[in-house]
Backbone as JSON Lines, residues from 0, in Angstrom:
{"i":0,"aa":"X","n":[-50.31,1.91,43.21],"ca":[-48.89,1.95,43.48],"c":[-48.15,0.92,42.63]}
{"i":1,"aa":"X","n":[-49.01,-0.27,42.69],"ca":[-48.5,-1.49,42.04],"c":[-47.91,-0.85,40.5]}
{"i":2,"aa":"X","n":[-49.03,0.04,39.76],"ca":[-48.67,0.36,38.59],"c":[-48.01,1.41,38.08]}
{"i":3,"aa":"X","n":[-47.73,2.48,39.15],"ca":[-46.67,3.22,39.11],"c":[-45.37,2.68,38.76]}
{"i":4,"aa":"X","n":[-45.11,1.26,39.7],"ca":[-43.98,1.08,39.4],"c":[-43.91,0.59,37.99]}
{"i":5,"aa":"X","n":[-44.75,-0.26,37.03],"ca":[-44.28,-0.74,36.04],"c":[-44.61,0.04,35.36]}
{"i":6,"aa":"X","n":[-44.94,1.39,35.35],"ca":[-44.5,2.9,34.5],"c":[-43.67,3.19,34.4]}
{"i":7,"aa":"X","n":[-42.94,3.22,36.09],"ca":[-41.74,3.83,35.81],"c":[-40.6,2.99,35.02]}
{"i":8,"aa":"X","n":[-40.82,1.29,35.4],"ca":[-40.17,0.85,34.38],"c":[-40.43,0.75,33.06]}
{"i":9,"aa":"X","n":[-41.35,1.07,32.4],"ca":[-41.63,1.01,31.1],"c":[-40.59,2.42,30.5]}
{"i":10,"aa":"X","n":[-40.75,3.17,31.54],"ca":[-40.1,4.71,30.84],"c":[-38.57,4.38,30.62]}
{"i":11,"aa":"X","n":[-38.14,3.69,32.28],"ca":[-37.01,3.7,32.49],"c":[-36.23,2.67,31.24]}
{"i":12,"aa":"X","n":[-36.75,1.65,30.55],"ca":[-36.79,0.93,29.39],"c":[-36.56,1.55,28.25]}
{"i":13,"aa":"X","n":[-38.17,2.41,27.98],"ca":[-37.56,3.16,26.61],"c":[-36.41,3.97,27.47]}
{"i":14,"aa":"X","n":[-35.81,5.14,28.24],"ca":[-34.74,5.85,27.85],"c":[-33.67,5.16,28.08]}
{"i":15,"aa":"X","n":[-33.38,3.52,28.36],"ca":[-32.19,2.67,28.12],"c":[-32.53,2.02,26.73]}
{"i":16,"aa":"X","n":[-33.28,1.9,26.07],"ca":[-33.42,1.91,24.68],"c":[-33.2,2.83,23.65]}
{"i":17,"aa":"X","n":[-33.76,3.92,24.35],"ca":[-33.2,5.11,23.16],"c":[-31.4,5.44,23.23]}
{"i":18,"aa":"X","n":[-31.43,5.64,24.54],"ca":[-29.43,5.48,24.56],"c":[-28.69,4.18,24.06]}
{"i":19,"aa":"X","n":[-29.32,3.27,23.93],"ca":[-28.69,2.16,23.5],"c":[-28.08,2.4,21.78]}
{"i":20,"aa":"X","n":[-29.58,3.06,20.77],"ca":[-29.91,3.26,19.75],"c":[-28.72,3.87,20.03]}
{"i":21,"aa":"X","n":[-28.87,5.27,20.44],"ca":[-27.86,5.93,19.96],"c":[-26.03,5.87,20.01]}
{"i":22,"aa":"X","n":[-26.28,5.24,21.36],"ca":[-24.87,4.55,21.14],"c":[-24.39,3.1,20.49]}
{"i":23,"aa":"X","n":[-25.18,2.7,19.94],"ca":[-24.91,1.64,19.17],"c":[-24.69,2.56,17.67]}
{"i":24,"aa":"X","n":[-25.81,3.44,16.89],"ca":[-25.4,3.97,16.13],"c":[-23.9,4.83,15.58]}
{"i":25,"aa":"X","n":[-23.47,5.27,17.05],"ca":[-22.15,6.19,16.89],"c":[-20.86,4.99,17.14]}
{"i":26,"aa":"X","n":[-21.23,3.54,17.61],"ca":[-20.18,2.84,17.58],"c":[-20.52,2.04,16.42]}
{"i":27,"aa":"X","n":[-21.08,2.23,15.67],"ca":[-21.45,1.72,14.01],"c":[-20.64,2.26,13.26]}
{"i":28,"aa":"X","n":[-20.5,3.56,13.26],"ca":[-20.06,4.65,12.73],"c":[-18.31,4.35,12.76]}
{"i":29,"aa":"X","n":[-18.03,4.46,14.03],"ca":[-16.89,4.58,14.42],"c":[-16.08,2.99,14.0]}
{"i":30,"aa":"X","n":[-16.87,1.98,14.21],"ca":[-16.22,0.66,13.4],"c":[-16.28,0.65,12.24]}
{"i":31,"aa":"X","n":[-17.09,1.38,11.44],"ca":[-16.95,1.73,10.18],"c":[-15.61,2.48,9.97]}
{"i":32,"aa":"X","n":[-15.32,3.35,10.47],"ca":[-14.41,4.46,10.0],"c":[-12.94,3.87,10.21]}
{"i":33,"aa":"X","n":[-12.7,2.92,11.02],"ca":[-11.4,1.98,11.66],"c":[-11.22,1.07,10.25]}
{"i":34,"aa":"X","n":[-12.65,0.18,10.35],"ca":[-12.55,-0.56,8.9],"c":[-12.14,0.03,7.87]}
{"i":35,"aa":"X","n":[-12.52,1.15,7.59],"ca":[-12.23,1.93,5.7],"c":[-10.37,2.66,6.34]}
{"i":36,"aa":"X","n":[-9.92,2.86,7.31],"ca":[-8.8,3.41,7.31],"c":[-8.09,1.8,7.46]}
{"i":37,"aa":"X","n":[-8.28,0.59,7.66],"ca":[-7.45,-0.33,7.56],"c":[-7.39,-0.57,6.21]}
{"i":38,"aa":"X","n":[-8.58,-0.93,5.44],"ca":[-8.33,-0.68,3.74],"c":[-7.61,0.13,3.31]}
{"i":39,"aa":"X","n":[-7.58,1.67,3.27],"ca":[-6.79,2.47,2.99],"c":[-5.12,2.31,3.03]}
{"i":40,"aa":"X","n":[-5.13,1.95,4.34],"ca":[-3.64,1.12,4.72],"c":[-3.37,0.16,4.13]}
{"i":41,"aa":"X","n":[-4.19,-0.89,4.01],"ca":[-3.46,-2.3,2.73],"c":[-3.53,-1.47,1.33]}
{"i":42,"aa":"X","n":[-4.09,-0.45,1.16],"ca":[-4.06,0.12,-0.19],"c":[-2.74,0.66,-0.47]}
{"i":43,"aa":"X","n":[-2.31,1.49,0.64],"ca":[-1.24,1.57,0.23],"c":[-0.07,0.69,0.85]}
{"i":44,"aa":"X","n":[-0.54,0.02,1.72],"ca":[0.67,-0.74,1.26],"c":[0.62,-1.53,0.25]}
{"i":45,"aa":"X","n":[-0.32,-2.15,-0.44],"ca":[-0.41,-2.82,-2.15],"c":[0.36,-1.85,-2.81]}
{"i":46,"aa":"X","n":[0.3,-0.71,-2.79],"ca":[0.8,0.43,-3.91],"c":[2.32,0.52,-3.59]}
{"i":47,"aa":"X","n":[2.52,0.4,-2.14],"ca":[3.99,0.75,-2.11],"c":[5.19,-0.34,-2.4]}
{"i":48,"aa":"X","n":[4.39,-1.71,-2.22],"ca":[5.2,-3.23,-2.92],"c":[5.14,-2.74,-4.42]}
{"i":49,"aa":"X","n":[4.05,-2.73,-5.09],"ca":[3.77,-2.43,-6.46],"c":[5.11,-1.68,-7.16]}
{"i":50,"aa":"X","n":[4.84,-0.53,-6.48],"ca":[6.07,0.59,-6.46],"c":[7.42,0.22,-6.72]}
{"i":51,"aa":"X","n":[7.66,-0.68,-5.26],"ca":[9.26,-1.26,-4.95],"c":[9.24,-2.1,-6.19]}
{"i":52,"aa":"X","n":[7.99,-2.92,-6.91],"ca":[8.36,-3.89,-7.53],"c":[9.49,-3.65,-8.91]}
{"i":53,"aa":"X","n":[7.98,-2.5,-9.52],"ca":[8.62,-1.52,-10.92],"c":[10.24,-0.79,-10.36]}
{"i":54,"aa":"X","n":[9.86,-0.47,-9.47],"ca":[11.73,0.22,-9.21],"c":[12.81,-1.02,-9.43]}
{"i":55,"aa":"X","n":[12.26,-2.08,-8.96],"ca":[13.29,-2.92,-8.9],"c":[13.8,-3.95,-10.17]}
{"i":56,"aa":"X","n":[12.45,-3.65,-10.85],"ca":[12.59,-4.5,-12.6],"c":[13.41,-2.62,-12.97]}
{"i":57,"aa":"X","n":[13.26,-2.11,-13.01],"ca":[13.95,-0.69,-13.35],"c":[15.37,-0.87,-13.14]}
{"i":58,"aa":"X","n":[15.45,-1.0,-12.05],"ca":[17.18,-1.6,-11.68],"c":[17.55,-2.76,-12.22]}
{"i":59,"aa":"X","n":[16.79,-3.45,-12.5],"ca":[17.56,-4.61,-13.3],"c":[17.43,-4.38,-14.39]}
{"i":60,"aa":"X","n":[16.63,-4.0,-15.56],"ca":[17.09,-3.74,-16.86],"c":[18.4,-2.12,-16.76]}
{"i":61,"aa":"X","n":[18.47,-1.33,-16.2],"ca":[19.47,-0.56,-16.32],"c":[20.81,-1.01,-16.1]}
{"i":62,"aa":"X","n":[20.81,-1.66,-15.08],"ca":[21.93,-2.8,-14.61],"c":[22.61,-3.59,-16.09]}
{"i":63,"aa":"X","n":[20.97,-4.33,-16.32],"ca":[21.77,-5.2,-18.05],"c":[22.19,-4.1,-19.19]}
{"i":64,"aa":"X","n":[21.55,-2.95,-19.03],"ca":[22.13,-1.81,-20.31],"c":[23.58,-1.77,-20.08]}
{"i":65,"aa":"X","n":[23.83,-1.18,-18.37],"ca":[25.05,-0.48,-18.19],"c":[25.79,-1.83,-18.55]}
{"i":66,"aa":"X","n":[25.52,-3.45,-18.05],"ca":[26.54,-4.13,-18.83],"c":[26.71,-4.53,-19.93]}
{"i":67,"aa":"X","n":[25.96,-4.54,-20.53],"ca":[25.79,-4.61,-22.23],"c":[26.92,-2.89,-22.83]}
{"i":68,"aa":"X","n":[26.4,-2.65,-22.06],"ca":[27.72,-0.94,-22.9],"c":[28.76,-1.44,-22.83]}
{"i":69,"aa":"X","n":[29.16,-1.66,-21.28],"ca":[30.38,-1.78,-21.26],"c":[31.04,-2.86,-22.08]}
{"i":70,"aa":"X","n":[30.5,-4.05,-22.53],"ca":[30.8,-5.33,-23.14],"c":[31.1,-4.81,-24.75]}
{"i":71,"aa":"X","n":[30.06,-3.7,-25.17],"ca":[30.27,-3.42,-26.51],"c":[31.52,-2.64,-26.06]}
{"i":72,"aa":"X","n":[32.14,-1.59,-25.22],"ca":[32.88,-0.71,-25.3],"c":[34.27,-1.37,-25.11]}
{"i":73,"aa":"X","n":[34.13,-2.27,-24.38],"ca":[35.42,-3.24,-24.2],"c":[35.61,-4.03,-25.37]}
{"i":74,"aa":"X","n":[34.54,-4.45,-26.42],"ca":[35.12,-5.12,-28.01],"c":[35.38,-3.92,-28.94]}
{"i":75,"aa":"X","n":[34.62,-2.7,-28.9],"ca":[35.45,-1.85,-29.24],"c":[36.6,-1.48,-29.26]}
{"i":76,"aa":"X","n":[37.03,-1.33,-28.16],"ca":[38.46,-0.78,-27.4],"c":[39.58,-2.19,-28.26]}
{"i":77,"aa":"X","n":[38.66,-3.26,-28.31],"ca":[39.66,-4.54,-28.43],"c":[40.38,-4.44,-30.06]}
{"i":78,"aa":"X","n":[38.87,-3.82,-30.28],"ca":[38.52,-3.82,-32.36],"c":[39.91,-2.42,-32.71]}
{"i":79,"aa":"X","n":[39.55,-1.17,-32.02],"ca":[40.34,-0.28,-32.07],"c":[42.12,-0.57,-31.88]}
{"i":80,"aa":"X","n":[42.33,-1.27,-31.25],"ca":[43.78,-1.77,-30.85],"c":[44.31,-3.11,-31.85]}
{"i":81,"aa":"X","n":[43.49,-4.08,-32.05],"ca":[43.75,-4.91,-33.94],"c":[44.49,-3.7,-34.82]}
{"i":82,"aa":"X","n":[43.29,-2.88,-35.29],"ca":[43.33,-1.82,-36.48],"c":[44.53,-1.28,-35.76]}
{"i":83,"aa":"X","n":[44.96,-0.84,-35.37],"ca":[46.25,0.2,-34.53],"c":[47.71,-1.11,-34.85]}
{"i":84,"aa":"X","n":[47.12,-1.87,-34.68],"ca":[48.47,-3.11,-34.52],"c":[48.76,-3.81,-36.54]}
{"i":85,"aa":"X","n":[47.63,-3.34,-36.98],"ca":[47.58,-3.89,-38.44],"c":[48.19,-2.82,-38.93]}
{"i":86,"aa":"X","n":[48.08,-1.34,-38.52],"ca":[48.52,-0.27,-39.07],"c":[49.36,-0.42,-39.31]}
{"i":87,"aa":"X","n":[50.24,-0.53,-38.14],"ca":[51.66,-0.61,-37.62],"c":[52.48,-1.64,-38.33]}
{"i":88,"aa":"X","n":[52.04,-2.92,-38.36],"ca":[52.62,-4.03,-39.51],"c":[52.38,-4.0,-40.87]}
C-alpha cells in the first residue's frame, strides 16, 4: 500500500511536469510574440519621427525658396520701375 502511494505520486509528478512543459512552452511563445510586436512598434515609430523629420527639413528649405523668389521678384519689380522712371526723364 505504502508503495502504491509513491506511484501514484510519481505519475501524478510526471503529468504536472508534462503540463508544466507544455504550458511553459506556449507562454514562451506568446512572450515572444508581445516582444517582436513591441519592436515592430518602436520601428515604426523610429520611421514615423524619421518621416516628420524629412517633411519638416522639406518645409524649411521650400519656405527659404518661396522667400528667396519673392526677394528676387520684389528687386525686380524695384529694377523694372528705375528703367520706367529713366525712360521717362
Amino acid at each position: 500500500m505504502e508503495n502504491g502511494y509513491v506511484i501514484l505520486g510519481i505519475i501524478a509528478l510526471l503529468f504536472l511536469s508534462m503540463y508544466g512543459y507544455a504550458y511553459l512552452s506556449t507562454a514562451m511563445v506568446k512572450i515572444k510574440l508581445n516582444r517582436d510586436a513591441k519592436k515592430e512598434i518602436e520601428k515604426e515609430e523610429l520611421r514615423r519621427q524619421r518621416s516628420l523629420k524629412r517633411q519638416e527639413m522639406i518645409d524649411e528649405r521650400v519656405r527659404k525658396f518661396n522667400k528667396r523668389k519673392e526677394e528676387i521678384q520684389h528687386e525686380l519689380m524695384l529694377l523694372e520701375k528705375m528703367k520706367t522712371k529713366q525712360k521717362v526723364s
